[in-house]
C-alpha positions as CSV (number, residue, x, y, z in Angstrom):
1,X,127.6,143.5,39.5
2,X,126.7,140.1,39.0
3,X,123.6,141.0,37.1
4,X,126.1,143.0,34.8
5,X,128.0,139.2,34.8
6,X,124.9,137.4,33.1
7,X,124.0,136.1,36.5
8,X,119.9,135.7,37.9
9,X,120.2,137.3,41.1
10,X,117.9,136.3,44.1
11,X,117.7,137.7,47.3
12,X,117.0,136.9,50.8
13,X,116.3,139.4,54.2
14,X,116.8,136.7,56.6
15,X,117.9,133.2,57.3
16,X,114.2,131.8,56.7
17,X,113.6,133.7,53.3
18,X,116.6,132.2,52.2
19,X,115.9,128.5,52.9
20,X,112.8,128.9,51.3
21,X,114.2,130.7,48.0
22,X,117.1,127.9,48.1
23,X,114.5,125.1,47.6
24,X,111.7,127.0,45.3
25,X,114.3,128.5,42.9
26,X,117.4,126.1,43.4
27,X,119.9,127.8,42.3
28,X,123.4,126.8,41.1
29,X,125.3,129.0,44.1
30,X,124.4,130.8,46.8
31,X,126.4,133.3,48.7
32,X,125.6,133.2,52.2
33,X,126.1,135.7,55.1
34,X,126.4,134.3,58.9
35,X,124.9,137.1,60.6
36,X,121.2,136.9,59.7
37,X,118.0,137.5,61.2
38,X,115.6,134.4,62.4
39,X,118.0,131.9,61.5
40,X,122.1,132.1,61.2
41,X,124.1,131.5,57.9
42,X,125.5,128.4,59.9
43,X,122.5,127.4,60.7
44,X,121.2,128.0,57.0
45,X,124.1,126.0,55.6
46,X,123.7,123.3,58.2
47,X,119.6,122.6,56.8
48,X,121.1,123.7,53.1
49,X,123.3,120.2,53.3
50,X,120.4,118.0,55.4
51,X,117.7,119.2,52.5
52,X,117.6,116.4,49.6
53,X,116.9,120.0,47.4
54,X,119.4,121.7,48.4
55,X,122.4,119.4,49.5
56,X,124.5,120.1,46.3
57,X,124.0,123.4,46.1
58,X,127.7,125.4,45.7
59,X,127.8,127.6,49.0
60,X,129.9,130.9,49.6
61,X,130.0,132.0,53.1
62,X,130.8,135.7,52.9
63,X,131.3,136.6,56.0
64,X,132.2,139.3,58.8
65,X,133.4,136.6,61.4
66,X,137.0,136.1,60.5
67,X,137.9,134.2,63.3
68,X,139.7,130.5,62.3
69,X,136.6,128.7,63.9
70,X,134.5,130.5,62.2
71,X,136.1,130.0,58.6
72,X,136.7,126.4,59.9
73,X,133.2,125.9,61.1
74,X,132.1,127.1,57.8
75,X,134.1,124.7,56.0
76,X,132.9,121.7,58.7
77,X,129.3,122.5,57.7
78,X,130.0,122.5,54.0
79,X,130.5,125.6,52.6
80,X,132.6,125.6,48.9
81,X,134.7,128.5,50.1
82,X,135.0,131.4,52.9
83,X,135.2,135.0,52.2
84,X,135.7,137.5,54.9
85,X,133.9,140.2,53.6
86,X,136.8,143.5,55.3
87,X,139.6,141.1,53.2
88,X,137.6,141.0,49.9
89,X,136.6,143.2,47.1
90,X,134.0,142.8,44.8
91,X,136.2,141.8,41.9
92,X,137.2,139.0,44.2
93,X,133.7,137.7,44.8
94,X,132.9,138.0,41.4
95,X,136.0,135.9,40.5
96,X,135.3,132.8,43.8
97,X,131.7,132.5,42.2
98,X,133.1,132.0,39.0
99,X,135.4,129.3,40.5
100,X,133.6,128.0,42.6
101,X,130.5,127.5,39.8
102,X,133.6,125.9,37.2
103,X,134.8,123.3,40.1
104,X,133.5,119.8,39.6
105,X,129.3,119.8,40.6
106,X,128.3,118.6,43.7
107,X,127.0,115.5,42.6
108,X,126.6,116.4,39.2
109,X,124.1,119.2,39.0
110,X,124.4,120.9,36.2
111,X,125.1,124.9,36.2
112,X,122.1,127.5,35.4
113,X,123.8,130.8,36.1
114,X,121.5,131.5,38.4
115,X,123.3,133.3,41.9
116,X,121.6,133.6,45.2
């Protein structure tokens, strides 16, 4: 779907893959899962906002954990918005990404349209 959105889409298999992806391919968002192998979306985010690279890079946490700490950890660490993936459809991902990407930069990096 976000292909069909005019959107580069880049994926990861684990919490490692993605850091490395984040910082070769810097993309404009990236849409982040908690429950990863080798190292955790928290985890991920954490590095994401301690890498010069990648420290303005929009961040989705999509997310099974839909515990208040966990949306509030989230949020602690950096993330632009929350999604609990069993309250969320498609459509509505498509649509946060699309906010999220028109909200003020994070210190004034420019959009590419490219999704991660």
């Amino acid at each position: 779907r976000f292909v069909a959105e005019n959107f580069k889409v880049i994926t990861a298999d684990d919490g490692e893959q993605a850091l490395s992806a984040a910082i070769k391919e810097g993309p404009d968002i990236i849409i982040l899962d908690i429950m990863m192998p080798k190292i955790s979306g928290f985890d991920v985010l954490d590095i994401l906002r301690d890498t010069p690279e990648t420290k303005n890079t929009k961040v989705i946490v999509m997310s099974a954990l839909s515990q208040e700490s966990d949306i509030q950890k989230g949020k602690e660490l950096g993330a632009d918005a929350y999604l609990v993936k069993s309250q969320t459809t498609l459509s509505d991902v498509i649509q946060k990404t699309k906010d999220v990407l028109a909200a003020p930069p994070r210190e004034g990096k420019a959009p590419q349209n490219k999704t991660f």
